[in-house]
C-alpha positions as CSV (number, residue, x, y, z in Angstrom):
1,X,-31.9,-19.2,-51.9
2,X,-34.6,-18.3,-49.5
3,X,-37.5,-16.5,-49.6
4,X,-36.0,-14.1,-47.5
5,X,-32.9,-13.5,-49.5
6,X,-35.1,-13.8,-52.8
7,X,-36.9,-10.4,-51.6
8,X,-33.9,-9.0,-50.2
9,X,-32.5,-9.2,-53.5
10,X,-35.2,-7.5,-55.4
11,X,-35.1,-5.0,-52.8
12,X,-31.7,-4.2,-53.0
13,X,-29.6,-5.4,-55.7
14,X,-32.0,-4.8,-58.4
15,X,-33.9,-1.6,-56.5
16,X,-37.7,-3.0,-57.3
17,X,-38.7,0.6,-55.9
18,X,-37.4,2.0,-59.1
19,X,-39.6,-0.1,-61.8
20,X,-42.6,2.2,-60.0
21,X,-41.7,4.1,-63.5
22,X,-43.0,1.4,-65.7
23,X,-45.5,1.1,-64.2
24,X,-46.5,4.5,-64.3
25,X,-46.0,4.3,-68.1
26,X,-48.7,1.2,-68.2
27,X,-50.9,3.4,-65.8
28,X,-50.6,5.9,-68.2
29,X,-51.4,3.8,-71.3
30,X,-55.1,2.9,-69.2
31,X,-57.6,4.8,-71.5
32,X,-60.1,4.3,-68.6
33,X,-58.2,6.1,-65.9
34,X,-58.6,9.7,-66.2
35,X,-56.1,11.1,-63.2
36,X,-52.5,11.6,-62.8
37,X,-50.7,8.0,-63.4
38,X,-48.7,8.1,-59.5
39,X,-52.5,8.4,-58.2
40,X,-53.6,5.1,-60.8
41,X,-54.7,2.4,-58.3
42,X,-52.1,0.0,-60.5
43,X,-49.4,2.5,-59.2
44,X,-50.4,2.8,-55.5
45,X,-50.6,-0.9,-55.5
46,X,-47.1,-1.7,-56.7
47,X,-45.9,0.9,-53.9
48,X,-47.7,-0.6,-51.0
49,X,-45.9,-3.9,-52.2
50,X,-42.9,-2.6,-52.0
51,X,-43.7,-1.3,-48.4
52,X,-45.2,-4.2,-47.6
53,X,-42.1,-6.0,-48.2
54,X,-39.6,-3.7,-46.6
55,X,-41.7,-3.8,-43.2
56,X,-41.6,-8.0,-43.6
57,X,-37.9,-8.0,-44.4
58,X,-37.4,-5.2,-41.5
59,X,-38.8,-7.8,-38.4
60,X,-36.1,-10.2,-39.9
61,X,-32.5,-9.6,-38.4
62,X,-30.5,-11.8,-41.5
63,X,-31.3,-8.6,-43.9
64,X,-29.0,-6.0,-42.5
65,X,-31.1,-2.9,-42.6
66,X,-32.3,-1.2,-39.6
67,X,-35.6,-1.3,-38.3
């Protein structure tokens, strides 16, 4: 398995957007942070990782998705 198909994997068959709930819950569980838990920098962090790697996977034509 590639690297490529290793993302594309956790991109799609096991939907890595939807853990963003976990970590929420461990945002949440931060006695320092004070603000809503989608606005923790642990939370914004795991989403522009997810981003990040859908615009990678998007300039590579053996994923299927559409750019």
């Amino acid at each position: 398995m590639t690297l490529t198909e290793a993302l594309t994997a956790l991109l799609t068959e096991y939907e890595l957007e939807g853990f963003i709930e976990f970590v929420r819950d461990d945002a949440k569980a931060d006695p320092a942070w004070e603000g809503l838990s989608h606005d923790h920098p642990r939370v914004k962090r795991f989403q522009e990782v997810c981003q990040t790697l859908r615009k990678v996977l998007a300039g590579d034509p053996r994923h299927g998705w559409e750019r």
